[in-house]
C-alpha positions in Angstrom: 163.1 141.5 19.6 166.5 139.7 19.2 168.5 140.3 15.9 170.0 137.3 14.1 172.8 136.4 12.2 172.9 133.4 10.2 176.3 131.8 9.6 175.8 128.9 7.3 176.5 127.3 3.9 173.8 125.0 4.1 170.4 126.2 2.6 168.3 123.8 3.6 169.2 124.7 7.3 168.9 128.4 6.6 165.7 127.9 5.2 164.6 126.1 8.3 166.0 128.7 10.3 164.4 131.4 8.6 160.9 129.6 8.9 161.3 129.2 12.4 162.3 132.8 13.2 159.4 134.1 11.0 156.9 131.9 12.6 158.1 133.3 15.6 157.1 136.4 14.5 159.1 138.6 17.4 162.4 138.7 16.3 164.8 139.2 12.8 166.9 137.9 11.1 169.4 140.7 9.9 172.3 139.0 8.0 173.5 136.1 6.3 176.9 134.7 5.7 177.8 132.0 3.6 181.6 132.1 4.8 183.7 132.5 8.0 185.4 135.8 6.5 182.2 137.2 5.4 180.4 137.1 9.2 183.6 138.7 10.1 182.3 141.3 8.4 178.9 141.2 8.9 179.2 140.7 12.1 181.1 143.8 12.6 179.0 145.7 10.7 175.5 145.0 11.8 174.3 145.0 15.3 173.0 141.1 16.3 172.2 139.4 19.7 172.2 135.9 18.2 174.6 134.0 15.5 173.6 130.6 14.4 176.6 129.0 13.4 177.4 126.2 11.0 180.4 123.8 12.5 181.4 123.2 9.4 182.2 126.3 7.1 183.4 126.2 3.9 186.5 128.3 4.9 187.1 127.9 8.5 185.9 125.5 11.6 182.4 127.4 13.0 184.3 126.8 16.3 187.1 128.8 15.5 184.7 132.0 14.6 183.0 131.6 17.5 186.8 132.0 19.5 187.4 135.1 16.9 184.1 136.6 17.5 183.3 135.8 21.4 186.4 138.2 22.3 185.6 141.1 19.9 181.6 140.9 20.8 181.3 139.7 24.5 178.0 140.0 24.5 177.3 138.2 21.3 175.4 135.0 21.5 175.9 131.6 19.9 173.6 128.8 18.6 175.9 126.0 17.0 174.4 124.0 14.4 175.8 120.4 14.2 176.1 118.2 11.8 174.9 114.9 14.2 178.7 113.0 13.7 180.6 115.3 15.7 184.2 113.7 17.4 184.9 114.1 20.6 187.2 116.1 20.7 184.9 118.8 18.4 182.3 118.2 21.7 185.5 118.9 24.1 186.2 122.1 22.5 182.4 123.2 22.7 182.5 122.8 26.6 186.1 124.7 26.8 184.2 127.5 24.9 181.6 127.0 27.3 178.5 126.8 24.4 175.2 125.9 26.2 173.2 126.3 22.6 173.5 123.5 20.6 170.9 122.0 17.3 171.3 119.1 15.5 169.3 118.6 11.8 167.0 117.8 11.3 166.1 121.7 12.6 162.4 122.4 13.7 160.5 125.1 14.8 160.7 124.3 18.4 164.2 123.6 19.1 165.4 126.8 17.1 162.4 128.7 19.8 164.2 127.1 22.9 167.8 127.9 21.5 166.6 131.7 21.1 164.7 131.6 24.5 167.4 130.3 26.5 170.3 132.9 24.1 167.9 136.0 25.2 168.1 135.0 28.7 172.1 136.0 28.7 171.8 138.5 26.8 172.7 142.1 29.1 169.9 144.4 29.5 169.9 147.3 27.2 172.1 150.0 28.5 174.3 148.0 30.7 177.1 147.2 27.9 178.7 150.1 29.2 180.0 150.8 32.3 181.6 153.5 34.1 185.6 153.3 34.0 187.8 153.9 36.6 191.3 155.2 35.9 192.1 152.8 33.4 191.2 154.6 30.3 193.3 155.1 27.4 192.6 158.4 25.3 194.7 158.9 21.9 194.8 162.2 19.7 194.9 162.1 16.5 196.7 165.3 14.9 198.7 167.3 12.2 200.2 170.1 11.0 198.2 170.6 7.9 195.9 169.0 6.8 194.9 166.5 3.8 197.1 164.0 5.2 194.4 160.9 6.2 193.9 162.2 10.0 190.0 161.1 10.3 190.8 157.7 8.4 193.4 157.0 10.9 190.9 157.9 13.8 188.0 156.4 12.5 189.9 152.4 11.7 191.9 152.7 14.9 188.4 153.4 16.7 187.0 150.4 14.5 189.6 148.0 14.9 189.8 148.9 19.2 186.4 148.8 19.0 186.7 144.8 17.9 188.3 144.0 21.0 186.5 145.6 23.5 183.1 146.8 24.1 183.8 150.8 25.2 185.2 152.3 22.5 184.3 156.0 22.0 185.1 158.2 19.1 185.0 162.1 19.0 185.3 164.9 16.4 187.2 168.0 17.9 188.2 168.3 13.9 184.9 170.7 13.1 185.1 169.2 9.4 181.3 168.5 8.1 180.2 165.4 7.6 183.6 163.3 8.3 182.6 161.1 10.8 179.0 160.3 8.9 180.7 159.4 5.9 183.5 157.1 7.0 181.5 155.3 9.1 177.8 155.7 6.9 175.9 157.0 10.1 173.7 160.1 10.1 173.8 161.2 14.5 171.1 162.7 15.5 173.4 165.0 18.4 176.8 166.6 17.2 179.5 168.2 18.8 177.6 171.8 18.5 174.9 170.1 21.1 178.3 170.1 23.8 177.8 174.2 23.3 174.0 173.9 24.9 175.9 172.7 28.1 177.3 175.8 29.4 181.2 175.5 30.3 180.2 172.4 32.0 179.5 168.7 30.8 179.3 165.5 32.9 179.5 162.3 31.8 175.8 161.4 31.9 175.1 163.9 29.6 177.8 163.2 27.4 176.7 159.7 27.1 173.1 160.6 25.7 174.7 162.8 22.7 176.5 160.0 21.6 175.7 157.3 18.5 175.9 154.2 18.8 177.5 152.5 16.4 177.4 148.7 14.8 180.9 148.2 14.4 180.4 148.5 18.5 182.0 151.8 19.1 180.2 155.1 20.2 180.6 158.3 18.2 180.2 161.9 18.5 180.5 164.2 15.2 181.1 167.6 14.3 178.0 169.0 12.5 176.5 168.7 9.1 176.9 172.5 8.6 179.6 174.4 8.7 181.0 174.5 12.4 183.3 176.6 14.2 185.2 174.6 15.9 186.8 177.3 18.4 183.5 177.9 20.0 184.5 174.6 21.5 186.2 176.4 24.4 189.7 174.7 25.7 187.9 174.1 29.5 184.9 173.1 28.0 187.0 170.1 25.7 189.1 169.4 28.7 186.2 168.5 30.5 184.7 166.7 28.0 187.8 164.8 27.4 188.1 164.3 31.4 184.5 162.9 31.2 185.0 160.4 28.3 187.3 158.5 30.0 184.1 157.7 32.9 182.8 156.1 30.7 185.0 154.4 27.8 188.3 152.1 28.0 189.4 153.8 24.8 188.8 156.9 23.7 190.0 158.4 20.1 189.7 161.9 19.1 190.2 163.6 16.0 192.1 167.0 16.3 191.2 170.0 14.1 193.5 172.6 13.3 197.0 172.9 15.8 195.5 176.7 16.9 192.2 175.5 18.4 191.5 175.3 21.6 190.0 172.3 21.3 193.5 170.5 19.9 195.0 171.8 22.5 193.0 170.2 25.3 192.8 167.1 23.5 196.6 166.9 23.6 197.2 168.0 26.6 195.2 165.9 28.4 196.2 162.3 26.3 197.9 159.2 26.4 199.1 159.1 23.0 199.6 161.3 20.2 199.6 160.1 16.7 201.2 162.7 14.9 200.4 162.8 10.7 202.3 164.2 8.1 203.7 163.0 4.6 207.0 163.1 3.1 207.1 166.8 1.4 209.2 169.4 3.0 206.5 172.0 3.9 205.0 169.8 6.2 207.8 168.0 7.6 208.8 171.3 8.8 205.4 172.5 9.7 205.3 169.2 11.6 208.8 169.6 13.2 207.3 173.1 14.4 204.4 171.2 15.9 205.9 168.8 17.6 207.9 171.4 19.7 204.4 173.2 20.3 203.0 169.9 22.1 206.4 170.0 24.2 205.1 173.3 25.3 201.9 171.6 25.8 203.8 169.3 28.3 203.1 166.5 26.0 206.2 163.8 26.9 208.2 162.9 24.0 207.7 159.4 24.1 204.0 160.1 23.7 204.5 161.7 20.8 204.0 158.9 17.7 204.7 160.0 14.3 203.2 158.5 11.2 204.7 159.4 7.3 201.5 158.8 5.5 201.4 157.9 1.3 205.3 156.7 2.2 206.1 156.4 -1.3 205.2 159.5 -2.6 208.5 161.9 -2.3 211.1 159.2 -1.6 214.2 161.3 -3.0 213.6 162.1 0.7 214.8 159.8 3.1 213.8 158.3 6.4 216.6 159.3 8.0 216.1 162.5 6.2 212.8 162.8 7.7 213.7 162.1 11.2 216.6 164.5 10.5 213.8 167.4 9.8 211.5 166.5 12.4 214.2 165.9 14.9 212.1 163.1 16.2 211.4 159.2 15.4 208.8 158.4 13.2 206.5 155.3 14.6 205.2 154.0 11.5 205.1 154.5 7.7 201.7 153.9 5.8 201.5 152.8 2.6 199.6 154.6 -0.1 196.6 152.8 -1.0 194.8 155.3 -2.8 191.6 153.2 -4.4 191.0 150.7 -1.4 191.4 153.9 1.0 188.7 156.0 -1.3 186.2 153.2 -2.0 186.5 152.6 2.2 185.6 156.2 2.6 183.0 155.8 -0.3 181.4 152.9 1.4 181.4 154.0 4.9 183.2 151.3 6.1 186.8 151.5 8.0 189.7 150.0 5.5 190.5 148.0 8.6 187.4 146.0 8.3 186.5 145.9 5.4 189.5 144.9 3.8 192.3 143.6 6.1 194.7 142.2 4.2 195.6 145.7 2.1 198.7 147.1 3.2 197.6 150.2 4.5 194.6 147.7 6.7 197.4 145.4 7.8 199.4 148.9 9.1 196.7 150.4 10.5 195.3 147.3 12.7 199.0 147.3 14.0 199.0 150.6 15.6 195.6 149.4 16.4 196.9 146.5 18.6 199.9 148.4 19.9 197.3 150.9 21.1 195.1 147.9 22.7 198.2 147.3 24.4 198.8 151.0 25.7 202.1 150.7 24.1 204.2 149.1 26.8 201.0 147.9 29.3 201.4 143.6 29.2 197.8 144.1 31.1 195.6 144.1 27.8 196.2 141.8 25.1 194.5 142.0 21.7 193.4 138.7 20.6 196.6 136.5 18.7 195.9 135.7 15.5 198.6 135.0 12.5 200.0 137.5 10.6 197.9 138.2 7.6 196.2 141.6 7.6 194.2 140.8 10.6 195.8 140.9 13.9 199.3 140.0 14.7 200.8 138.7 17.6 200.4 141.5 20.4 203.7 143.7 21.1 204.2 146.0 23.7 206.2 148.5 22.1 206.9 150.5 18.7 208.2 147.4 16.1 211.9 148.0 14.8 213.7 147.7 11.8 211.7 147.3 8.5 210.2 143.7 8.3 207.4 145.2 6.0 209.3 146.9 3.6 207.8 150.1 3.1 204.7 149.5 4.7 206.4 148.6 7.5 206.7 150.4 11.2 209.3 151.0 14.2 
């Protein structure tokens, strides 16, 4: 059974859709957008094999949405819906987009039936959107010296917003906090992190793969229990190996520390690419994170892996950032912006800030490290798709942005 998305302002052609697909009788159709913005969304949010798309949207060209959403689903599938005056240059930029799908009104039963017939016929068998990486996986930390300081909402939109640009995402608890996971991204698991215990000291990456969620956003997740969990029965060899295993089989991997004594933070840090490092602007945890920070030396964690983010960057300005930097005796990456309702009703809804609602400060911040992760930080070899500056995704850099072109919001 195929799931379909209808992308169109016209009702009279969703109407004929939706009789044609219902006559059908094997497949569903699962959302409808009226806008370009809105299947964005939807699109993100829902899992869907098929998208029949309007040209014509009220707020953008149906061509350009296919562009945007062809390189954050790959295996998403397009039936354009033409309005039967098309240019040529509209039909030139359907062959350079290399659309075989095509419908012109008026829209009957049997053309929409061939346009779904010939869209299941590329779709990939189940199971085979992910495959196994070799040595080119990318696996970030998120971490902190105390906590209440946004770790898992940083974890969860960087996940979400990677997770729109390619197809092997995976996001993992090693925080032990109940419920996290489920509630920032609205999924119940059936398999947690506890289910790694049943494993012995040993995990492979088969295994691994059947605990995990799948996710619509696109991403896979593993979370730490509904109950309460102790987190340091996750042995350090045991999350070494399970770190070890998640890059056979994702591109990016995200993990979400617990607290800076568990074995399990450990091993997640020692064995990443990248370490985003939270704290906020009050003394007792600039110090606590300056203390930290020297710990990961320890862990032979490189300095330049080591990226700091000042969350609420407001709050406690008689501090300065040179201040700050002064304390922690290392650069700080990135300052997010306090956002305090837009950031609760994202964790209220389940869905990622990033999302949801791009073009809040904290969104627009966020989707930066996002895309300076994409890009491994300094790697030209992955690009994340260019797009203009407005919340969404910015031209792709290859390093940490200086100066403060955002004002407060902004990064280096």
């Amino acid at each position: 059974m195929a799931a379909i998305s209808l992308v169109n302002d016209d009702e009279l052609q969703c109407s004929q859709i939706r009789d044609a697909v219902a006559s059908l009788g094997a497949h569903q159709i699962v959302s409808e957008s009226r806008t370009g913005q809105e299947a964005l969304f939807m699109l993100a949010s829902t899992r869907t094999d098929i998208a029949f798309v309007r040209v014509n949207l009220p707020d953008m060209a149906g061509l350009d949405l296919v562009a945007s959403l062809a390189q954050r689903k790959p295996n998403l599938q397009f039936v354009l819906t033409l309005e039967g005056d098309e240019r040529p240059d509209v039909w030139q930029r359907i062959l350079q987009l290399g659309l075989r799908n095509v419908i012109t009104p008026p829209l009957d039963a049997e053309s929409i039936r061939q346009a779904i017939e010939q869209c299941l016929q590329a779709v990939p068998a189940p199971g085979q959107g992910h495959q196994p990486v070799a040595g080119n996986s990318f696996l970030v930390a998120v971490a902190s010296a105390r906590g209440g300081v946004g770790k898992t909402l940083v974890a969860s939109n960087l996940a979400a917003c990677l997770a729109q640009w390619n197809p092997n995402v995976s996001l993992v608890d090693f925080s032990g906090q109940p419920n996290d996971f489920s509630v920032m991204l609205d999924a119940v698991p059936r398999n947690t992190i506890a289910d790694l215990l049943n494993a012995g000291e040993q995990v492979d990456a088969e295994f691994l793969e059947t605990l995990m969620a799948e996710h619509p956003l696109g991403l896979r997740f593993l979370a730490s229990p509904s109950q309460e969990f102790d987190i340091a029965e996750l042995t350090k060899p045991l999350a070494r190996d399970v770190a070890a295993n998640l890059r056979q089989i994702s591109e990016y991997v995200v993990i979400d520390t617990g607290r800076p004594d568990a074995p399990a933070t450990e091993a997640a840090l020692a064995e990443c690419d990248m370490a985003f490092v939270l704290t906020t602007r009050d003394v007792v945890r600039l110090l606590a994170t300056q203390r930290f920070i020297k710990r990961l030396g320890e862990w032979d964690v490189p300095p330049d892996r080591i990226k700091v983010l000042v969350n609420s960057a407001e709050v406690g300005a008689e501090i300065s950032d040179g201040e700050i930097e002064s304390i922690l005796e290392h650069p700080v990456a990135a300052y997010l912006p306090s956002n305090p309702e837009p950031a609760t009703y994202s964790i209220n809804s389940g869905k990622p800030l990033t999302i949801s609602d791009p073009k809040q400060p904290l969104a627009v911040v966020l989707t930066k490290l996002a895309e300076l992760t994409f890009n491994r930080w300094s790697d030209e070899k992955h690009k994340a798709p260019e797009k203009k500056t407005s919340g969404r995704i910015a031209k792709p850099m290859t390093g940490p942005v200086s100066g403060r072109g955002m004002g407060r919001p902004g990064m280096r």
